[in-house]
C-alpha positions as a Python dict, from the first residue, in 0.01 Angstrom:
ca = {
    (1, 'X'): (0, 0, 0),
    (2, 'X'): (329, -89, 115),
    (3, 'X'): (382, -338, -186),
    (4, 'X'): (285, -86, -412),
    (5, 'X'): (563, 145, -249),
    (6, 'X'): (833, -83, -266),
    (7, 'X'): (738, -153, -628),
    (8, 'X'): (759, 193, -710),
    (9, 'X'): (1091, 231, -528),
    (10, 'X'): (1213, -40, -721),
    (11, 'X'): (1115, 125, -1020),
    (12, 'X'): (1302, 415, -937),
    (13, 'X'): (1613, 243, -851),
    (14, 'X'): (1605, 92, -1205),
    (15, 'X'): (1552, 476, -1287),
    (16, 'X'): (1907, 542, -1165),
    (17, 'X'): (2083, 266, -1277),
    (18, 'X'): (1959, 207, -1639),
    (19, 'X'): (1901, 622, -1774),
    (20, 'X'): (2241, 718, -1595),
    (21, 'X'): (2423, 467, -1821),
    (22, 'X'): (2281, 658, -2094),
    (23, 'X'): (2215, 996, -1964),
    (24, 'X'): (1847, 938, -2074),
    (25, 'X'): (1702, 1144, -1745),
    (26, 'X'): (1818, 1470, -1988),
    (27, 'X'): (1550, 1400, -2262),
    (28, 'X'): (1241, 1635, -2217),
    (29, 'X'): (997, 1349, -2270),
    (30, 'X'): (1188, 1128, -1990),
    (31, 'X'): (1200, 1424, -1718),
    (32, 'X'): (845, 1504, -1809),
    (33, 'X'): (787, 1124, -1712),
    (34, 'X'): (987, 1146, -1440),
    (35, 'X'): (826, 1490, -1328),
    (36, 'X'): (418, 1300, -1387),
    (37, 'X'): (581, 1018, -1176),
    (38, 'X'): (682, 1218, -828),
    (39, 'X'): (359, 1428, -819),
    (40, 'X'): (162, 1119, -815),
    (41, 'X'): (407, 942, -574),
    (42, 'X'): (355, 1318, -327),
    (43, 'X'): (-11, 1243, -407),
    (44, 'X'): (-31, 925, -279),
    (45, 'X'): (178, 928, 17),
    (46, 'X'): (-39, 1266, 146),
    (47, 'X'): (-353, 1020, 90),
    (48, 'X'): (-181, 732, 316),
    (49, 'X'): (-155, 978, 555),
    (50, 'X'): (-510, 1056, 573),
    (51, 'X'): (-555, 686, 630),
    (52, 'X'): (-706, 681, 236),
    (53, 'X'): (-524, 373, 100),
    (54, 'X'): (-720, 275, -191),
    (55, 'X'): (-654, 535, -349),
    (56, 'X'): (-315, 604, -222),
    (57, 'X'): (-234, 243, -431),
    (58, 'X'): (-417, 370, -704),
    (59, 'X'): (-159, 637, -736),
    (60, 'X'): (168, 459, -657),
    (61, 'X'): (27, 241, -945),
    (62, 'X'): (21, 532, -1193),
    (63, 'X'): (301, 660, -1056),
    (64, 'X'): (481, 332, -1170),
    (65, 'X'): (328, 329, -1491),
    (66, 'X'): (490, 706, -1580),
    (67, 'X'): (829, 548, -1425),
    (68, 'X'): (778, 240, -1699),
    (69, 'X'): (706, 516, -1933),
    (70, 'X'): (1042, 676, -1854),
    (71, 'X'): (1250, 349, -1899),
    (72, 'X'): (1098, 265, -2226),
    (73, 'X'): (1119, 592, -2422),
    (74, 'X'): (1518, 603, -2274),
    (75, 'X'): (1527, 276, -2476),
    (76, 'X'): (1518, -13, -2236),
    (77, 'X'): (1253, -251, -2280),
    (78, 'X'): (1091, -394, -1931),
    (79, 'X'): (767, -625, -1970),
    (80, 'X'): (488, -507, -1792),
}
């Protein structure tokens, strides 16, 4: 779980540093990304709470995913 975290924080960082270079984060499809992204990152952080942390990395993972989405429609290719 908590590698899963920190790779979705990373994600976001990259978030901030590569779509506010192009002001990407104001393109519907990006926000609506963005927007899929937190509700799964609330979703999985209420499951770690409740001590479920399969699925709780199941969620950061496709809440990474919608981040990777968000990069790659702004334009910036990342591997993955």
């Amino acid at each position: 779980y908590d590698y899963e975290l920190d790779r979705n924080d990373t994600h976001q960082m990259l978030i901030k540093v590569l779509l506010d270079e192009k002001n990407a984060q104001f393109d519907p499809q990006v926000r609506k990304f963005l927007q899929q992204a937190g509700t799964l990152r609330g979703q999985a952080e209420a499951a770690a709470s409740r001590g479920q942390h399969a699925d709780a990395i199941d969620l950061l993972e496709s809440s990474t995913g919608e981040l990777v989405k968000a990069i790659r429609n702004a334009g910036v290719y990342i591997p993955g």
